[in-house]
PASESE-991602 format. One line per field, with one value per residue: y, z, x of N, C-alpha, C in turn. Coordinates in nm, 2 decimals, padded with zeros to 4 digits, always signed. Atoms other than C-alpha are relative to their C-alpha. Layout:
BEGIN
n_yy = c(Y / ...);
n_zz = c(Z / ...);
n_xx = c(X / ...);
ca_yy = c(Y / ...);
ca_zz = c(Z / ...);
ca_xx = c(X / ...);
c_yy = c(Y / ...);
c_zz = c(Z / ...);
c_xx = c(X / ...);
***
This chain:
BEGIN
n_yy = c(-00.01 / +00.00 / +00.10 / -00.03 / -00.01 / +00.16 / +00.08 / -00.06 / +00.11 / +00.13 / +00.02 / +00.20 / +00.14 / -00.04 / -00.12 / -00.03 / +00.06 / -00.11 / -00.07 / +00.06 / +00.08 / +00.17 / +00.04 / +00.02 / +00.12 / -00.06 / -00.02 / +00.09 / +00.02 / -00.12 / +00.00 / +00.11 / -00.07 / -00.16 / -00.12 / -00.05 / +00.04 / +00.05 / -00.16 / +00.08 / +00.13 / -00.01 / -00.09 / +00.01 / -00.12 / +00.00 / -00.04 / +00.09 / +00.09 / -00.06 / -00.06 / +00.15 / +00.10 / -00.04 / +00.07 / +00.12 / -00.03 / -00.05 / +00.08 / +00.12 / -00.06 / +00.03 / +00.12 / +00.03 / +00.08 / +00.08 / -00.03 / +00.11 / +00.00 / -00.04 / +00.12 / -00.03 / -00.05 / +00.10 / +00.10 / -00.02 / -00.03 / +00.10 / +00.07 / -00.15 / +00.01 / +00.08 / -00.04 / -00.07 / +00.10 / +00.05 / -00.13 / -00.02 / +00.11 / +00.00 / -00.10 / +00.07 / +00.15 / -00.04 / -00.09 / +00.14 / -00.02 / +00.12 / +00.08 / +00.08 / +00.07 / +00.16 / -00.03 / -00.01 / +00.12 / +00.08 / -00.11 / +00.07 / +00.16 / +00.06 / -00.04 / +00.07 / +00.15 / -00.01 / +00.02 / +00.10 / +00.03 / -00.04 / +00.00 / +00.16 / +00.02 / -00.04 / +00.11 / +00.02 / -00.10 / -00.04 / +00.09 / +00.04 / -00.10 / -00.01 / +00.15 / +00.10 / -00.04 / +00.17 / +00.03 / -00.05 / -00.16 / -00.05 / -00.03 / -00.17 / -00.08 / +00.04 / -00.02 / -00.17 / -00.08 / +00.02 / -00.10 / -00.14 / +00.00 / +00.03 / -00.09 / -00.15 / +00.02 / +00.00 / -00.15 / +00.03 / -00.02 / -00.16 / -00.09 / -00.15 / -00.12 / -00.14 / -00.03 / +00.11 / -00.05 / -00.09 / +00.07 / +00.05 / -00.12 / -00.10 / +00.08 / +00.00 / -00.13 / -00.05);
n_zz = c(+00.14 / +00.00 / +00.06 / +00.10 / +00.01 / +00.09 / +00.14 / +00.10 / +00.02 / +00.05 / +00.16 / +00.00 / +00.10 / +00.14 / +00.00 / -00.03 / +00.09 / +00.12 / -00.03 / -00.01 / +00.16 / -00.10 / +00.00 / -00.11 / -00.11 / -00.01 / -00.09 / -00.14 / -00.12 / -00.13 / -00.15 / -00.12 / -00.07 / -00.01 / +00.07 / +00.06 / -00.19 / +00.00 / -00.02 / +00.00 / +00.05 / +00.13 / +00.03 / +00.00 / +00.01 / +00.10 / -00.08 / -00.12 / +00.01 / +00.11 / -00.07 / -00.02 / +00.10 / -00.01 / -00.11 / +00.01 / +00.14 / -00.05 / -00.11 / +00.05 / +00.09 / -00.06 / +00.00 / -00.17 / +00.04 / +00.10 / +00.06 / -00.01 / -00.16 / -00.03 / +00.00 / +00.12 / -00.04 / -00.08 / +00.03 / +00.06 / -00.06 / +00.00 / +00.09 / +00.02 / -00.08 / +00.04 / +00.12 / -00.03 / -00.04 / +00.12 / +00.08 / -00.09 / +00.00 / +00.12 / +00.00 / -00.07 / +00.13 / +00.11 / -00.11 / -00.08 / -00.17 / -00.06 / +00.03 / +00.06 / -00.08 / +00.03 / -00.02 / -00.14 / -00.02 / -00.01 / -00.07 / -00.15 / +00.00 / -00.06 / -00.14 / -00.11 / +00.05 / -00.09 / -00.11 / -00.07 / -00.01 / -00.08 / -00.09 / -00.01 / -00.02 / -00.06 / -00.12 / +00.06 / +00.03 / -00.15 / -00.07 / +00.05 / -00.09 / -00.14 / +00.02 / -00.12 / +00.01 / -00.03 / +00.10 / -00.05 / +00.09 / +00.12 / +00.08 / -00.06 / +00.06 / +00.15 / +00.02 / -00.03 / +00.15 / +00.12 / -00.04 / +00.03 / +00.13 / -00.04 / -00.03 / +00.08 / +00.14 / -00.05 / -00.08 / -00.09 / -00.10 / -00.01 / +00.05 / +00.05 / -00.09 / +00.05 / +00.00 / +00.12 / +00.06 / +00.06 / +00.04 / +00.11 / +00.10 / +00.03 / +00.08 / +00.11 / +00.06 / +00.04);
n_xx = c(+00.04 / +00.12 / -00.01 / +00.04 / -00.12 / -00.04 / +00.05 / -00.07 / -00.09 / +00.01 / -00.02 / +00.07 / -00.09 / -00.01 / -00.09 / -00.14 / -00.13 / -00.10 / -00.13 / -00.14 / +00.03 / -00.02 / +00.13 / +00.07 / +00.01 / -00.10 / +00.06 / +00.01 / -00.15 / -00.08 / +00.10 / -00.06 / -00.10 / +00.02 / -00.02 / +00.11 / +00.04 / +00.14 / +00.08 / +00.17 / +00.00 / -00.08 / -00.05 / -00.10 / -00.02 / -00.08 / -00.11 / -00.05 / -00.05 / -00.13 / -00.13 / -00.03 / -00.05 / -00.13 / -00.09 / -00.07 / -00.03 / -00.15 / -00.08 / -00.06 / -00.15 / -00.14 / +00.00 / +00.05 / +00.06 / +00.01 / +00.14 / +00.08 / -00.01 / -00.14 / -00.06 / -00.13 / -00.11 / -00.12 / -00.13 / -00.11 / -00.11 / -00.07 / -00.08 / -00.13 / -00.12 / -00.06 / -00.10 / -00.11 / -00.07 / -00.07 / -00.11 / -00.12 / -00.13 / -00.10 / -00.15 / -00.09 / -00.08 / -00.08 / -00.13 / -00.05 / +00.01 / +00.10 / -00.07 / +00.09 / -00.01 / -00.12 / -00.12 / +00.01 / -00.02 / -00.09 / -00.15 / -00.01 / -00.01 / -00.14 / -00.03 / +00.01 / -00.04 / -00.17 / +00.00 / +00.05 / -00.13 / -00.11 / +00.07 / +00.00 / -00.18 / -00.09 / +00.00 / -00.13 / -00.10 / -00.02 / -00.04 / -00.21 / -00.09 / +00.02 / -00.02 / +00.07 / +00.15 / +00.03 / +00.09 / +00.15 / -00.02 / +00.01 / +00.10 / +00.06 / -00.04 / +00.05 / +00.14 / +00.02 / +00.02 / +00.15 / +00.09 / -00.04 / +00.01 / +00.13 / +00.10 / -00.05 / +00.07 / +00.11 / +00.00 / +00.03 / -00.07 / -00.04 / +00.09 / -00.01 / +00.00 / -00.04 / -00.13 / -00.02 / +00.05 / -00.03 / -00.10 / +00.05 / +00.01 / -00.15 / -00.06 / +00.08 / -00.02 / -00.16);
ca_yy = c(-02.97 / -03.00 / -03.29 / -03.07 / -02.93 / -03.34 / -03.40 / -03.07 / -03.21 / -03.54 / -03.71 / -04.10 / -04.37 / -04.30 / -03.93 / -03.98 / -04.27 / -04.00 / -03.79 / -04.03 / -04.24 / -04.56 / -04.78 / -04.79 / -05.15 / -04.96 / -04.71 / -04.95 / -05.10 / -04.75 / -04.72 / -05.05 / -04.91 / -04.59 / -04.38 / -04.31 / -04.16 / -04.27 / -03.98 / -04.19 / -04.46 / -04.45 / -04.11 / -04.03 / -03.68 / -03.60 / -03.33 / -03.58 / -03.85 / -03.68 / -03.57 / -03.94 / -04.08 / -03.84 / -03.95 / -04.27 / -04.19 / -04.05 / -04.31 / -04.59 / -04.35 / -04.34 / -04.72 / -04.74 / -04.90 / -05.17 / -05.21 / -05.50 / -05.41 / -05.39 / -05.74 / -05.63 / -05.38 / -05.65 / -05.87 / -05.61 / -05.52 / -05.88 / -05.92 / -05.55 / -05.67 / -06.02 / -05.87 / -05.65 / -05.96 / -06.13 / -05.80 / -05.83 / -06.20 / -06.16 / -05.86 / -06.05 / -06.37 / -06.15 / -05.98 / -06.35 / -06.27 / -06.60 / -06.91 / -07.24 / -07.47 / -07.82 / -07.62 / -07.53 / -07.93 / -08.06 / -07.79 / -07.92 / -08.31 / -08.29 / -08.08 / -08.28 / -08.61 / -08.47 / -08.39 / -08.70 / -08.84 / -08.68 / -08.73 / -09.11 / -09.12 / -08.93 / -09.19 / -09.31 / -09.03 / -08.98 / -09.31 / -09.29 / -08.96 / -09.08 / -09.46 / -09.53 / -09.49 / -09.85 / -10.05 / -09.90 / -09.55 / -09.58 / -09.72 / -09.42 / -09.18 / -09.38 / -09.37 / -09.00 / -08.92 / -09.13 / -08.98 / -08.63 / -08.71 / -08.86 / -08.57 / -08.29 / -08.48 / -08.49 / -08.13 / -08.25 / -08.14 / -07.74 / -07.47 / -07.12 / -06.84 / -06.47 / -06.44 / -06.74 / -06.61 / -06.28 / -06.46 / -06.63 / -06.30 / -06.12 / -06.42 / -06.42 / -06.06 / -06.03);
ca_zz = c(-03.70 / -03.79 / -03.98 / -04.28 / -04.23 / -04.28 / -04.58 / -04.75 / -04.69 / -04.79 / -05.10 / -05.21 / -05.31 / -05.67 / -05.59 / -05.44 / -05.69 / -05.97 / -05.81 / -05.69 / -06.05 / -05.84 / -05.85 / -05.59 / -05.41 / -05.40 / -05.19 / -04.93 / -04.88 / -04.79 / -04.55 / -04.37 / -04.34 / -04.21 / -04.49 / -04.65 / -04.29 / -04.33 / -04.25 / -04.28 / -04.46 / -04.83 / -04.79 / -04.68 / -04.54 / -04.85 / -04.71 / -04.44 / -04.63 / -04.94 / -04.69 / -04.57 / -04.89 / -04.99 / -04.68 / -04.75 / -05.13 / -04.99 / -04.74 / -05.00 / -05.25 / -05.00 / -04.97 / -04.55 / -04.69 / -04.92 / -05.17 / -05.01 / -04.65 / -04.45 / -04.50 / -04.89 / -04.69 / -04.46 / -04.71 / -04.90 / -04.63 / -04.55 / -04.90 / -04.90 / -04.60 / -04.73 / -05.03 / -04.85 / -04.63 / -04.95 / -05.10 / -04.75 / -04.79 / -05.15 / -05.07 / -04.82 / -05.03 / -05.27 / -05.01 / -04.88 / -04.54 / -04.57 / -04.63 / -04.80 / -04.60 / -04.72 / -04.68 / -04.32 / -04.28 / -04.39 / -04.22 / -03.88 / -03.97 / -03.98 / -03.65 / -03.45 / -03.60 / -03.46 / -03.16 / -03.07 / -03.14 / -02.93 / -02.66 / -02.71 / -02.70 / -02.42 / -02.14 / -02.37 / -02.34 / -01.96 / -01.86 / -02.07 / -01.86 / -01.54 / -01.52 / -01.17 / -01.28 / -01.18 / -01.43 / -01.25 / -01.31 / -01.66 / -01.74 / -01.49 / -01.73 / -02.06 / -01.94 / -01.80 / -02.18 / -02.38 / -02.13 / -02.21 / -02.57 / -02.50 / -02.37 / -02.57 / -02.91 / -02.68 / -02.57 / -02.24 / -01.91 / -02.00 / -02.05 / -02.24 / -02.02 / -02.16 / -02.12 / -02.38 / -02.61 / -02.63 / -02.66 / -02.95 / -03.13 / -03.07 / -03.24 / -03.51 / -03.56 / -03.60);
ca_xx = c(+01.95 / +01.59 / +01.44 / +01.41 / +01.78 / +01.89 / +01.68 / +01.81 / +02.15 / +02.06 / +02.13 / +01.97 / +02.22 / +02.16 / +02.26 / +02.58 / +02.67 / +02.67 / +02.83 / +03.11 / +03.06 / +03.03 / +02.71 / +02.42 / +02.56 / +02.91 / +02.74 / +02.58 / +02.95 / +03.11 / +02.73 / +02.84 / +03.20 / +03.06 / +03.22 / +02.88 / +02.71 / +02.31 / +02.06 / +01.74 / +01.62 / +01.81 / +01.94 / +02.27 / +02.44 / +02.61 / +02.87 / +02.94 / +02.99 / +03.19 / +03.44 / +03.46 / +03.50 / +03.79 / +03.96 / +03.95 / +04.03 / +04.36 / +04.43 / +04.40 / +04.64 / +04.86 / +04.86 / +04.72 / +04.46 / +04.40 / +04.12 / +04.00 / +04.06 / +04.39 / +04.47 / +04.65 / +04.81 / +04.98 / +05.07 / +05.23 / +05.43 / +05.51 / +05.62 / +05.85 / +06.05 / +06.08 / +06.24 / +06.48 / +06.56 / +06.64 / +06.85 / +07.07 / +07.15 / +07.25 / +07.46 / +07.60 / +07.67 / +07.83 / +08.07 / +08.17 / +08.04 / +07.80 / +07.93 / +07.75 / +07.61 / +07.79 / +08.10 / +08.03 / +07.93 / +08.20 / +08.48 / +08.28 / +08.26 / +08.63 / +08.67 / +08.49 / +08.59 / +09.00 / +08.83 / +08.66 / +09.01 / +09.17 / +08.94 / +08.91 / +09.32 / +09.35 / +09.30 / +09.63 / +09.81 / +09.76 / +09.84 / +10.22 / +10.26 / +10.13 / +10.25 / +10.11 / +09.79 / +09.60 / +09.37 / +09.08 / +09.18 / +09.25 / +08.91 / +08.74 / +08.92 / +08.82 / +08.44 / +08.49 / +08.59 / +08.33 / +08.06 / +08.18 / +08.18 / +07.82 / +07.70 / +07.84 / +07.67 / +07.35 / +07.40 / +07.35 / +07.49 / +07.57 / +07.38 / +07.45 / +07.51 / +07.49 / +07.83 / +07.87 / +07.66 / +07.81 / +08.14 / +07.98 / +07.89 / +08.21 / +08.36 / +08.13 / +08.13 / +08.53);
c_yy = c(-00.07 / -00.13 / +00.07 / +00.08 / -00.12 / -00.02 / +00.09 / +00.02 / -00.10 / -00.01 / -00.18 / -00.03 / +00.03 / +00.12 / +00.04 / -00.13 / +00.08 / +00.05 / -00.07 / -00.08 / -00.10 / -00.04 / -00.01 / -00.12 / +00.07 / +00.13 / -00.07 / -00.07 / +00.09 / -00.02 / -00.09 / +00.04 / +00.14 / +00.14 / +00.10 / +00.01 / +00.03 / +00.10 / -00.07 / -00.11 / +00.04 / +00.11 / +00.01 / +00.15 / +00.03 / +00.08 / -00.09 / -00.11 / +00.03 / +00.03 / -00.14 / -00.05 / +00.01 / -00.02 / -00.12 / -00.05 / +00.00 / -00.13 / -00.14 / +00.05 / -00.05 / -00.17 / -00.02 / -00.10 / -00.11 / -00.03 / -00.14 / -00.03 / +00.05 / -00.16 / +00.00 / +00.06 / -00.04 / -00.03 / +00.07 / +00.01 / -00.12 / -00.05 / +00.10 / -00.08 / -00.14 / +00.02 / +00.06 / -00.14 / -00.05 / +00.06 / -00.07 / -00.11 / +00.01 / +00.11 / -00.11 / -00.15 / +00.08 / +00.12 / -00.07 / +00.01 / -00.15 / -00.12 / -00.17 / -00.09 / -00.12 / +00.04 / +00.01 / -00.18 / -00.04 / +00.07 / -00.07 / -00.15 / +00.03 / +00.08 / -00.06 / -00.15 / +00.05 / +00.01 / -00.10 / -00.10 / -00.02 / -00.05 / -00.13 / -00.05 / +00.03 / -00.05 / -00.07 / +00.06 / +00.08 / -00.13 / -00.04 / +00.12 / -00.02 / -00.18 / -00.03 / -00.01 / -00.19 / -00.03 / +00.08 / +00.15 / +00.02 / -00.03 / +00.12 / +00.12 / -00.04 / +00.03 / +00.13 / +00.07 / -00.05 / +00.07 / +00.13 / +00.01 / -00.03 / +00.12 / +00.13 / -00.07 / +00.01 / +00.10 / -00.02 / +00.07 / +00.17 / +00.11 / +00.12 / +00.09 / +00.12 / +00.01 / -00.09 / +00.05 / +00.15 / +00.00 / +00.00 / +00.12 / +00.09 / -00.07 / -00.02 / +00.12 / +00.08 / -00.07);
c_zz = c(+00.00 / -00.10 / -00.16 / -00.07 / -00.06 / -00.14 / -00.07 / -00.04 / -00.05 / -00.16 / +00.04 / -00.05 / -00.11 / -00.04 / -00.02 / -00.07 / -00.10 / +00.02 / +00.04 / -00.13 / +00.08 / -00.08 / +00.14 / +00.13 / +00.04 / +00.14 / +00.15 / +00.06 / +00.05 / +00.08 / +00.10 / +00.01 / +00.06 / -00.10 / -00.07 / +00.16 / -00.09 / +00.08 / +00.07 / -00.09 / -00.19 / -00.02 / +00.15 / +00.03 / -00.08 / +00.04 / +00.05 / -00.09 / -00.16 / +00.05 / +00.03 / -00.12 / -00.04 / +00.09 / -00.03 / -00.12 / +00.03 / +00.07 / -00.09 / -00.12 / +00.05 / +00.06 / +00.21 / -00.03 / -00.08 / -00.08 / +00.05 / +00.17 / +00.06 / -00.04 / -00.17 / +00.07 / +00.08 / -00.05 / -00.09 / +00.08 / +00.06 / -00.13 / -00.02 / +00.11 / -00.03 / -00.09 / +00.03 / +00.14 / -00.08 / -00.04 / +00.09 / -00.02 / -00.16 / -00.03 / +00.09 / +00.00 / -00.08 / +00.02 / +00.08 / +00.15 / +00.00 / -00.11 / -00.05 / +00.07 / +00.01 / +00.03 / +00.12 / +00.06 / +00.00 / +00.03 / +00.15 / +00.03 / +00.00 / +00.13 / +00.11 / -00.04 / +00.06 / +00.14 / +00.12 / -00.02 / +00.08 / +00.17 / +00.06 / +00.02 / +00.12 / +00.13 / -00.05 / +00.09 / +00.19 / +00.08 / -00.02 / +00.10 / +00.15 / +00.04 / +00.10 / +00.01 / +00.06 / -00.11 / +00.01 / -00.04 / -00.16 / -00.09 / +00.06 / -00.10 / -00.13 / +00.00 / +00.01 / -00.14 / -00.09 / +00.07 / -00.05 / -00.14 / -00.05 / +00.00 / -00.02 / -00.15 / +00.00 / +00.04 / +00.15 / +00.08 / +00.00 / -00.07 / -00.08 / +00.06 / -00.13 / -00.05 / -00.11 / -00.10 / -00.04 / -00.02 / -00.14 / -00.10 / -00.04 / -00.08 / -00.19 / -00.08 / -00.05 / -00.15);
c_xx = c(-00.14 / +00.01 / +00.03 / +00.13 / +00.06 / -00.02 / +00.08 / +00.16 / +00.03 / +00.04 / -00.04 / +00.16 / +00.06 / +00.09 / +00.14 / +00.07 / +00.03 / +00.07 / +00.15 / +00.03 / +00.05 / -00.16 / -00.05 / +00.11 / +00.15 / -00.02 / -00.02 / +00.12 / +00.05 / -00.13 / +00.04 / +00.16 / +00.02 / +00.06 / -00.10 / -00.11 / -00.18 / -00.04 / -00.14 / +00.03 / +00.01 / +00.02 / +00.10 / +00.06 / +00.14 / +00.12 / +00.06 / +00.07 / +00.11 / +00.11 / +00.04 / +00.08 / +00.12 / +00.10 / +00.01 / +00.05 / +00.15 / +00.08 / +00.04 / +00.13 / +00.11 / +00.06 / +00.00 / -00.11 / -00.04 / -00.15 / -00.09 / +00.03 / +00.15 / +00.09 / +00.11 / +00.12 / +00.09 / +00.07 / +00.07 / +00.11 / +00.07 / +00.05 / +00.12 / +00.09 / +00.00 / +00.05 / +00.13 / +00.12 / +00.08 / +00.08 / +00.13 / +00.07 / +00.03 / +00.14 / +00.14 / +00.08 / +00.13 / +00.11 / +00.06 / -00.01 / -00.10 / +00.09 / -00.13 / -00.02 / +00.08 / +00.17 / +00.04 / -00.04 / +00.10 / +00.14 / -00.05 / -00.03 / +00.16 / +00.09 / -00.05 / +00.01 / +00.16 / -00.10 / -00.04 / +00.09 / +00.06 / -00.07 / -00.01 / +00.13 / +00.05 / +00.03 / +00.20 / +00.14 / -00.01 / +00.03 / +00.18 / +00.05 / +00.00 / +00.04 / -00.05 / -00.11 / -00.04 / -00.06 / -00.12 / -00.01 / -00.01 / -00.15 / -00.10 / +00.10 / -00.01 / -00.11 / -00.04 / -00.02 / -00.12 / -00.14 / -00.02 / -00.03 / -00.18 / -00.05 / -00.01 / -00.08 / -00.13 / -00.05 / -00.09 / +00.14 / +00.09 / -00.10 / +00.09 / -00.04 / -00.02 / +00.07 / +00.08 / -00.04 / +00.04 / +00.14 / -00.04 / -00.08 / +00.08 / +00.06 / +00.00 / +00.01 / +00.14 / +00.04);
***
């Protein structure tokens, strides 16, 4: 294309704000986002960049875009799927599949308050079945259990397998 092909293509600034009914500086922002394509110096290949604009006319309709970049278009879609998060737990509040947390406290303050009971007793309860036990034994089986109790409150000394864990969701899920 000749220089004289461009120009009779061209259109200024001014041109293509009437025709889009924008202003001039509106202009120079689509030029720096390439939608307005620059020819020369303050004209502009009108075809070229009418086609542009309509593209990106469309793309913000269709909400890809945001009028102030992509960054609206994030945070709506970080506020749409925080809403439908939100929908799920209230369905699921209101289908008693979730339970309240103080209620869930205090169901496992009094399950592990019996079990650390039973656990603290049971040096007891193995020394009336086992009577030849010695002194020495029964406190090696007193320290074995407070240890144990030690280090199950400190989640020490076991890890979670897989196989625990998908225990722990079959459980959950029934």
């Amino acid at each position: 294309m000749t220089k004289s092909e461009a120009e009779r293509r061209g259109a200024t600034s001014e041109q293509l704000a009437a025709l889009w009914d924008c202003d001039t500086r509106q202009i120079e922002r689509l030029a720096r986002r390439g939608i307005a394509v620059r020819i020369g110096r303050g004209r502009y290949d009108a075809p070229l960049s009418t086609k542009n604009y309509i593209a990106h006319l469309r793309e913000q309709a269709a909400g890809r875009v945001g009028v102030t970049g992509k960054d609206a278009v994030a945070a709506n879609i970080a506020f749409k799927e925080s809403q439908t998060r939100l929908n799920d737990q209230k369905f699921k509040k209101e289908a008693g599949e979730l339970i309240p947390v103080e209620e869930v406290r205090t169901t496992w303050f009094g399950i592990m308050r019996t079990v650390r009971q039973f656990v603290l007793g049971l040096h007891n309860q193995i020394a009336f079945e086992v009577p030849t036990l010695t002194a020495h034994d029964r406190k090696a089986i007193t320290r074995i259990c407070r240890e144990g109790l030690e280090d199950a409150a400190m989640a020490r000394g076991f890890t979670i397998t897989p196989a625990d864990e998908a225990e722990i969701t079959e459980g959950v899920a029934k």
